[in-house]
C-alpha beads as a LAMMPS data file, in Angstrom:
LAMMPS data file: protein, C-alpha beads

285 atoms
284 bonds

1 atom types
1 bond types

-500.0 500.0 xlo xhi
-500.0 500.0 ylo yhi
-500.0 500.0 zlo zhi

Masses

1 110.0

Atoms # bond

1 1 1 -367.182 -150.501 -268.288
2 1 1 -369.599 -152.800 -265.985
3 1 1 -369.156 -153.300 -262.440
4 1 1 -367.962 -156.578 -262.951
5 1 1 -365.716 -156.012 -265.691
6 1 1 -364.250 -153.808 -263.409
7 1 1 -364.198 -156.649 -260.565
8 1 1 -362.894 -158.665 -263.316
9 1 1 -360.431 -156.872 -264.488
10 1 1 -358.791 -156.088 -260.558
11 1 1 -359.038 -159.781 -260.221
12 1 1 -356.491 -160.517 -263.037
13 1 1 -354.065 -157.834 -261.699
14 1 1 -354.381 -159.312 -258.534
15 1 1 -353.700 -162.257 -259.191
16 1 1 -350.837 -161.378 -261.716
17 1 1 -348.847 -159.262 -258.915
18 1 1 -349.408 -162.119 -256.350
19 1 1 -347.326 -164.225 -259.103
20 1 1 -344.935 -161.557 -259.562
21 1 1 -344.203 -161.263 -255.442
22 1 1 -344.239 -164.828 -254.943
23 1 1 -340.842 -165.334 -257.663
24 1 1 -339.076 -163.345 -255.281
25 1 1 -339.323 -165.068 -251.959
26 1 1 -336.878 -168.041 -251.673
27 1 1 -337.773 -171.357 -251.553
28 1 1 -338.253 -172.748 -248.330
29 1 1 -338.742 -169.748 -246.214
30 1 1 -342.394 -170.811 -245.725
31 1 1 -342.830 -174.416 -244.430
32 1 1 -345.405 -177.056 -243.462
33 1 1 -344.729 -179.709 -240.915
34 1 1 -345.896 -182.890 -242.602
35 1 1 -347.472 -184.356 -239.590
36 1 1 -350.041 -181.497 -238.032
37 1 1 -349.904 -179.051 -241.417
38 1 1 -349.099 -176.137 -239.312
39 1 1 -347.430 -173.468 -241.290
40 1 1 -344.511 -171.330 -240.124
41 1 1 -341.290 -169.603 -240.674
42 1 1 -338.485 -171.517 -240.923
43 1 1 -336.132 -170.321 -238.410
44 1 1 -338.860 -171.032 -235.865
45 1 1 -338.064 -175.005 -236.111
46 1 1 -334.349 -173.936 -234.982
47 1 1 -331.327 -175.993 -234.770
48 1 1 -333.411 -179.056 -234.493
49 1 1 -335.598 -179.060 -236.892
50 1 1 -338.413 -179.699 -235.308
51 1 1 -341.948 -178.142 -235.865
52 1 1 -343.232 -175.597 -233.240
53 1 1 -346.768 -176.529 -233.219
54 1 1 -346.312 -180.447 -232.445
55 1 1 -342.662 -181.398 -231.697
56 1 1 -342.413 -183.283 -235.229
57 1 1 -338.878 -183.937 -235.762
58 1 1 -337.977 -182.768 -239.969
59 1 1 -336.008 -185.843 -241.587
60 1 1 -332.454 -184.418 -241.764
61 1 1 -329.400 -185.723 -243.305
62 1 1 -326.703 -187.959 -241.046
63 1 1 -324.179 -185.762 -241.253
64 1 1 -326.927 -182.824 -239.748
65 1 1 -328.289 -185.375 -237.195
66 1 1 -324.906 -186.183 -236.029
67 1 1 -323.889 -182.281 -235.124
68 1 1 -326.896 -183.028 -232.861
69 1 1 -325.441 -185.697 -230.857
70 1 1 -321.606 -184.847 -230.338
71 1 1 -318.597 -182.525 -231.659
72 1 1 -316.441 -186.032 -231.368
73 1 1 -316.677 -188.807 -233.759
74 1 1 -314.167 -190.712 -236.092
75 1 1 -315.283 -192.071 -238.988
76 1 1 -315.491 -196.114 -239.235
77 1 1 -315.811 -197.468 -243.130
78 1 1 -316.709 -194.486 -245.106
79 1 1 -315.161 -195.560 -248.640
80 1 1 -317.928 -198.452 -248.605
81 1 1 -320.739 -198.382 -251.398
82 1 1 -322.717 -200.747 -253.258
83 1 1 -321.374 -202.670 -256.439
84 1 1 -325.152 -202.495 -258.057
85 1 1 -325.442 -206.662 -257.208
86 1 1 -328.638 -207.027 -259.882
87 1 1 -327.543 -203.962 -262.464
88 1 1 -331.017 -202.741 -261.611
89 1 1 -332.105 -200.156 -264.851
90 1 1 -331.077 -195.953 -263.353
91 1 1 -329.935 -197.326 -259.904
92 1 1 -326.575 -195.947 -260.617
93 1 1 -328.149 -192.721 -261.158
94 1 1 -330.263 -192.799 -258.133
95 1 1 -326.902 -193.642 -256.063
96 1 1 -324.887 -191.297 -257.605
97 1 1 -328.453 -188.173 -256.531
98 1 1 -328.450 -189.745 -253.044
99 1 1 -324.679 -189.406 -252.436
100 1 1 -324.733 -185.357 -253.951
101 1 1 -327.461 -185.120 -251.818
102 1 1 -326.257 -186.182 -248.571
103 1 1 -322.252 -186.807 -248.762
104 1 1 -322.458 -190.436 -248.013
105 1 1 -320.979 -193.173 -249.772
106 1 1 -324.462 -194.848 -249.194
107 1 1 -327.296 -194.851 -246.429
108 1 1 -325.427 -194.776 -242.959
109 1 1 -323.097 -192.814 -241.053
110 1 1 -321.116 -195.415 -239.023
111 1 1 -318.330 -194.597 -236.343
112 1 1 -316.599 -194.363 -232.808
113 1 1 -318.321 -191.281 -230.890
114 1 1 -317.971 -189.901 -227.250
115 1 1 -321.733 -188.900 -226.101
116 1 1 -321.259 -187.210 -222.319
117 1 1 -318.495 -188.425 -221.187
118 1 1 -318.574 -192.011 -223.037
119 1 1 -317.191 -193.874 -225.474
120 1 1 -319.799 -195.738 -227.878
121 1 1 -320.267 -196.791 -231.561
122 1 1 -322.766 -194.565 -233.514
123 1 1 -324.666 -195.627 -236.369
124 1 1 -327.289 -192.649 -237.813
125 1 1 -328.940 -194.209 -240.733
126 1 1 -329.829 -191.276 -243.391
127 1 1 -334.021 -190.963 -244.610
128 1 1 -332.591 -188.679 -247.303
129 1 1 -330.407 -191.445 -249.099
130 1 1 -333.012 -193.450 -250.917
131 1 1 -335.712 -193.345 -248.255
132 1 1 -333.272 -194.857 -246.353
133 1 1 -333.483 -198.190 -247.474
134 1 1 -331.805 -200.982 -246.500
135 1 1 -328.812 -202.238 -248.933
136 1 1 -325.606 -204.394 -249.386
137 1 1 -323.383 -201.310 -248.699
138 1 1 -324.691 -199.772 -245.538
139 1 1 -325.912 -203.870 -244.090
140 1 1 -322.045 -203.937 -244.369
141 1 1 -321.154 -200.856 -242.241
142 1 1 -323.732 -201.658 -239.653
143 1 1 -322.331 -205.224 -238.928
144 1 1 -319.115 -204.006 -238.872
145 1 1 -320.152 -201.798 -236.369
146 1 1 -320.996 -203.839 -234.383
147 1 1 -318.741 -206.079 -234.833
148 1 1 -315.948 -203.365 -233.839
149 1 1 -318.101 -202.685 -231.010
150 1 1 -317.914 -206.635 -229.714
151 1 1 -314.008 -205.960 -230.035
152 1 1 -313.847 -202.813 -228.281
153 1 1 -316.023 -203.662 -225.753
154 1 1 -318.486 -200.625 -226.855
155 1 1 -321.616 -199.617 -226.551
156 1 1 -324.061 -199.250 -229.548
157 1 1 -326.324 -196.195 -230.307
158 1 1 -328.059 -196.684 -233.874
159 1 1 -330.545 -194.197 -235.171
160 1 1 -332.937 -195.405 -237.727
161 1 1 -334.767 -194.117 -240.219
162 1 1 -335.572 -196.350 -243.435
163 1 1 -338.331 -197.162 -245.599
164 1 1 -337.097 -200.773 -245.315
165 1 1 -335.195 -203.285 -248.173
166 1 1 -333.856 -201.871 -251.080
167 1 1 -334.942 -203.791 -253.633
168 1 1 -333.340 -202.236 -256.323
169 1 1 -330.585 -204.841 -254.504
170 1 1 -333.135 -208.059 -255.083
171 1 1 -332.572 -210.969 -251.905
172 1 1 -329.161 -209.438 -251.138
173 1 1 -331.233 -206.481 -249.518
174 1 1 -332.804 -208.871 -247.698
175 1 1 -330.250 -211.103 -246.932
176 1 1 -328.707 -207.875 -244.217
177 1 1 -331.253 -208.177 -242.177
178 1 1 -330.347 -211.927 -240.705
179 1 1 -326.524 -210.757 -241.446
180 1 1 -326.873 -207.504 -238.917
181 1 1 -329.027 -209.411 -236.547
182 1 1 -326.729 -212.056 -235.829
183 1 1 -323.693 -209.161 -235.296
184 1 1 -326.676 -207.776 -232.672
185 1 1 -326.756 -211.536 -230.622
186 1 1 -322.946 -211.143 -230.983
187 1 1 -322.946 -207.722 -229.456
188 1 1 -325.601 -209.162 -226.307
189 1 1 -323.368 -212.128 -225.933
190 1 1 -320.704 -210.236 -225.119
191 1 1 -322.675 -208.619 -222.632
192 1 1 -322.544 -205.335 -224.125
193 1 1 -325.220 -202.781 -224.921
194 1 1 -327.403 -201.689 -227.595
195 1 1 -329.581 -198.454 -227.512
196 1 1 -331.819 -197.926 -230.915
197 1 1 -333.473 -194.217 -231.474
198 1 1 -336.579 -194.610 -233.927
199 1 1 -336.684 -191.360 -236.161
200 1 1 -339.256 -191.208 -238.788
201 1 1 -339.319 -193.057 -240.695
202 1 1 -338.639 -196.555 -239.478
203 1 1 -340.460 -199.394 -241.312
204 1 1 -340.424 -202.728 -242.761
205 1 1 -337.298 -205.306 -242.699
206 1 1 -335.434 -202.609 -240.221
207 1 1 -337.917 -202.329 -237.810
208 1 1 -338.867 -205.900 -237.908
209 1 1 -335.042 -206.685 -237.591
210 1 1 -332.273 -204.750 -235.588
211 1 1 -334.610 -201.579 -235.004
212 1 1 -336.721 -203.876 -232.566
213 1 1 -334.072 -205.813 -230.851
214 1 1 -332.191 -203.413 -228.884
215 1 1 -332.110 -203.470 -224.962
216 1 1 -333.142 -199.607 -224.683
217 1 1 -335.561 -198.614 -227.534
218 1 1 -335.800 -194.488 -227.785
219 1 1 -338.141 -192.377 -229.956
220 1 1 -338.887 -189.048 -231.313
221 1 1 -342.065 -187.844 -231.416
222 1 1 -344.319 -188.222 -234.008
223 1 1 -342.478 -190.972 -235.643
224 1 1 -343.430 -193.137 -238.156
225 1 1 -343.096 -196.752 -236.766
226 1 1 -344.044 -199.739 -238.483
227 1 1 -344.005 -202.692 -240.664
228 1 1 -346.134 -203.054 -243.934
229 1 1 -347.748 -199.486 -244.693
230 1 1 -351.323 -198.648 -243.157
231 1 1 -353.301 -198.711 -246.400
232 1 1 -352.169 -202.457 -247.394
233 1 1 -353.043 -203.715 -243.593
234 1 1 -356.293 -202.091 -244.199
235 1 1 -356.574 -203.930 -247.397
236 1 1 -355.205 -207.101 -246.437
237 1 1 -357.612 -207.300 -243.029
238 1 1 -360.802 -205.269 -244.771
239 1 1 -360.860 -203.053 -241.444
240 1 1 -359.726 -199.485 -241.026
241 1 1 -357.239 -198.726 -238.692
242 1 1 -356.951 -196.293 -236.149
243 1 1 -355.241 -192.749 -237.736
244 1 1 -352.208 -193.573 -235.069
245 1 1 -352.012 -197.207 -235.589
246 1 1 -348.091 -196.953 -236.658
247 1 1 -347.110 -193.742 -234.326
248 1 1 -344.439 -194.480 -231.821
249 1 1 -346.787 -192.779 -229.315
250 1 1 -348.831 -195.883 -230.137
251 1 1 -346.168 -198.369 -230.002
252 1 1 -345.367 -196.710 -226.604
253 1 1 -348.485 -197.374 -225.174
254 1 1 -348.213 -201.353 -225.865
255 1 1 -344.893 -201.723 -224.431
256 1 1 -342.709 -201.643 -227.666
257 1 1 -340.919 -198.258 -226.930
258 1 1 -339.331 -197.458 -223.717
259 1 1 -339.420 -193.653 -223.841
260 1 1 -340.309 -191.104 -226.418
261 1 1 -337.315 -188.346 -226.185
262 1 1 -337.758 -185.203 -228.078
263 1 1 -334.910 -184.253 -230.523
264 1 1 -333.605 -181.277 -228.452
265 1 1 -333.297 -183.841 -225.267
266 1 1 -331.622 -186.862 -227.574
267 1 1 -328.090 -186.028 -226.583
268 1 1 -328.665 -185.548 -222.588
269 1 1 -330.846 -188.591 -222.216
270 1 1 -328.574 -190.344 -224.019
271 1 1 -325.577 -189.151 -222.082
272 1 1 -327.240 -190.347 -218.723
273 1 1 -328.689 -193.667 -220.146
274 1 1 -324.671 -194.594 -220.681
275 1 1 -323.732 -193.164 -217.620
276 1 1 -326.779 -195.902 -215.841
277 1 1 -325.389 -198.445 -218.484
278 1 1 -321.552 -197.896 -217.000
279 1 1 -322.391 -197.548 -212.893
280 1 1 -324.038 -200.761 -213.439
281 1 1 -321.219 -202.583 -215.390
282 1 1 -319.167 -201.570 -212.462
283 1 1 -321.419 -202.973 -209.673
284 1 1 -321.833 -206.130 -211.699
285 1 1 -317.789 -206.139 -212.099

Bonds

1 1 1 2
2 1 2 3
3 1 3 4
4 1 4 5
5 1 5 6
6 1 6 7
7 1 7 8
8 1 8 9
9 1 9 10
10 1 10 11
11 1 11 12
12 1 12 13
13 1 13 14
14 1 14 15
15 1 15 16
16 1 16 17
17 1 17 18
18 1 18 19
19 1 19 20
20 1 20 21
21 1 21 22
22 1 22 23
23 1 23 24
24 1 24 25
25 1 25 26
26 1 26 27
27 1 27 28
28 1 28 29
29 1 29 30
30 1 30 31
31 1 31 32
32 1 32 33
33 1 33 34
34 1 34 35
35 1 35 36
36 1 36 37
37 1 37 38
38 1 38 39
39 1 39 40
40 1 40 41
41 1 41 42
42 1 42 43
43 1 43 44
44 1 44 45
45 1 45 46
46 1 46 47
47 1 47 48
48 1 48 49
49 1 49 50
50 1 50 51
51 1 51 52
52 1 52 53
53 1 53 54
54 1 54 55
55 1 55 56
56 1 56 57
57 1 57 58
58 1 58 59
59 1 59 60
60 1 60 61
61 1 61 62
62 1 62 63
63 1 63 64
64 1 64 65
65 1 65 66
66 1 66 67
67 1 67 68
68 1 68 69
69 1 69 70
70 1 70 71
71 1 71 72
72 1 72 73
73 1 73 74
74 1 74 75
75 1 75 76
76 1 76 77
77 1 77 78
78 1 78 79
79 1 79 80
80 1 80 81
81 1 81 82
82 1 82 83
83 1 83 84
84 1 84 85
85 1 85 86
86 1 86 87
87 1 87 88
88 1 88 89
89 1 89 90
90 1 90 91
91 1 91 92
92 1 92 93
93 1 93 94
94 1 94 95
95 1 95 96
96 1 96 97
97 1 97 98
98 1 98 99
99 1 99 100
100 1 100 101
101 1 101 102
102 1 102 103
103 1 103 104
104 1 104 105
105 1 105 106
106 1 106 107
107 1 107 108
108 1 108 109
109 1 109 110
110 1 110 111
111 1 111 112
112 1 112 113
113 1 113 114
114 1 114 115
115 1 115 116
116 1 116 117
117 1 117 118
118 1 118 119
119 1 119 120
120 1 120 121
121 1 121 122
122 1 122 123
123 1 123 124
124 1 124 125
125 1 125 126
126 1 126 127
127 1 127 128
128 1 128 129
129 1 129 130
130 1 130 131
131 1 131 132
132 1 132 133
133 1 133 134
134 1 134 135
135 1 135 136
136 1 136 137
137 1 137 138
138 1 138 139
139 1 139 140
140 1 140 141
141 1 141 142
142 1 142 143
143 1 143 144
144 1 144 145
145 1 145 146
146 1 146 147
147 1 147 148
148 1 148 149
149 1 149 150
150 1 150 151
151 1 151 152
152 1 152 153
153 1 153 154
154 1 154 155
155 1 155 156
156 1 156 157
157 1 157 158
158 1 158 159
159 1 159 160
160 1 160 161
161 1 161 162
162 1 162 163
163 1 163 164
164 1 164 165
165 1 165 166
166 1 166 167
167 1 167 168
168 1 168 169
169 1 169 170
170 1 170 171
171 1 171 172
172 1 172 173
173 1 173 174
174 1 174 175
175 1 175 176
176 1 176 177
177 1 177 178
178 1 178 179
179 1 179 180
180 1 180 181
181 1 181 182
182 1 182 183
183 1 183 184
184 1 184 185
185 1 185 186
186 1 186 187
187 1 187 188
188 1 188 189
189 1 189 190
190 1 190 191
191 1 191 192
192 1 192 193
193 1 193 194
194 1 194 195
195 1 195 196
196 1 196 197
197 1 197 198
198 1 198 199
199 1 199 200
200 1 200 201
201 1 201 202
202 1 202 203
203 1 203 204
204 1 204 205
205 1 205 206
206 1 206 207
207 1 207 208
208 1 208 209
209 1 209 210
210 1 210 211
211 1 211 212
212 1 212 213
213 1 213 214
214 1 214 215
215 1 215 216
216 1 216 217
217 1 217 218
218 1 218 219
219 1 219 220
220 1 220 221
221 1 221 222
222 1 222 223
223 1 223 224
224 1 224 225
225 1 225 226
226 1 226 227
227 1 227 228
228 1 228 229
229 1 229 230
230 1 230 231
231 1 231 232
232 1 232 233
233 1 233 234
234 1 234 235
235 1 235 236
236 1 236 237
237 1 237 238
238 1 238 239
239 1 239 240
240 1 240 241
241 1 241 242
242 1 242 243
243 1 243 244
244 1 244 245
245 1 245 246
246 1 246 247
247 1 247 248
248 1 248 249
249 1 249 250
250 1 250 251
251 1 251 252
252 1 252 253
253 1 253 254
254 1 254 255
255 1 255 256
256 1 256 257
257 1 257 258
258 1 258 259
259 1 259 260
260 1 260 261
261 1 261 262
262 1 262 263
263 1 263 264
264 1 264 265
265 1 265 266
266 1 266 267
267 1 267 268
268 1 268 269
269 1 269 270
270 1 270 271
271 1 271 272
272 1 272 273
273 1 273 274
274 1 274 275
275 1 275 276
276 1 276 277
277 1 277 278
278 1 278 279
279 1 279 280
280 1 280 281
281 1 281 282
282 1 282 283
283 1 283 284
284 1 284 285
């Protein structure tokens, strides 16, 4: 046999125990952060989730996010779903994935929380139901929310994270934007406020609605933060943008974002942003 039979002939057993070895290690013990590539163990993103290289924060479910925040919080509307308003072909199907996946009737976690020492109204919006689009069902919660926040006299923390309308829902996607953002003017009239965490990722009709019109504006790092997506700007205006044109690091930089808080910080900041929120409630009072 020739030297590169030979070489030939290692090659294929190589390869075939490399096969063999691979089977056998389970899923997801090797990961890659989406933002820098850097590979790694899993337990090194902890708790958190967040990569170890650059501080990405992994798109988790609501129910995950919220163990983040606080150990108190009572449910507010959780039997609410969508009807399927246009009988859009498999959407029942996709709802019915989305709701296995992350034990939501549909794409927000709504609810009274304590965070520190204070009483607010939480909204986490979940990336993992349907992108986290924007429908009839979870529009609803959110206005209620704040809504029952005008009544209580309560703050308003709402995490977002959506690919924008669902428009498996048509114009009554759409129409939740206006509907939330007047509950928002509601919420400011009563001289109450609203704190908004961008989590990735947070784009089109949220972020140019109720994402962007909060009096604090948080985010975590490495964020995706934007409107339309890069390549159809790029399109549209026949120039190429800069690689970080829709970071929040960027939107930092121009004033839209008042401070980028790493995951592992969220609760504390958030804890002594309130406590700020509530000395000077007091001195105004």
């Amino acid at each position: 046999m020739s030297f590169g039979e030979h070489v030939k002939r290692f090659s294929s057993r190589s390869v075939s125990m490399l096969k063999h070895y691979q089977a056998k290690v389970p899923s997801g013990i090797w990961q890659e952060c989406p933002h820098c590539h850097a590979s790694f163990y899993f337990k090194r993103a902890g708790q958190y989730r967040v990569c170890p290289e650059c501080g990405y924060g992994f798109r988790v479910t609501a129910h995950r996010r919220l163990k983040m925040l606080t150990k108190h919080f009572e449910e507010w509307d959780a039997d609410l779903e969508t009807k399927d308003p246009t009988e859009f072909p498999d959407y029942d199907r996709k709802i019915k994935k989305a709701q296995s996946v992350t034990h939501l009737k549909d794409g927000v976690l709504t609810g009274k929380a304590t965070i520190g020492n204070y009483p607010v109204a939480l909204g986490i919006m979940d990336p993992l139901f349907i992108m986290g689009s924007l429908g009839t069902a979870n529009g609803e919660r959110i206005t209620r929310m704040f809504e029952k926040a005008t009544e209580q006299q309560l703050p308003v923390i709402l995490l977002t994270a959506s690919g924008g309308a669902r428009m498996q829902e048509g114009i009554y996607s759409l129409m939740q934007m206006a509907k939330i953002s007047q509950a928002v003017n509601d919420h400011a009239a009563a001289g109450l406020a609203y704190i908004s965490v961008i989590m990735d990722p947070t784009t089109g009709g949220v972020t140019a609605s109720f994402a962007s019109q909060a009096d604090i504006t948080l985010a975590e790092p490495k964020a995706l933060f934007g409107f339309t997506g890069k390549r159809v700007i790029e399109q549209t205006i026949n120039k190429q943008l800069p690689n970080d044109f829709q970071s929040v690091e960027n939107s930092y930089k121009r004033g839209f974002i008042d401070e980028i808080v790493p995951r592992e910080r969220m609760a504390e900041r958030l804890s002594q942003l309130l406590g700020i929120l509530e000395a000077q409630k007091w001195g105004e009072a």
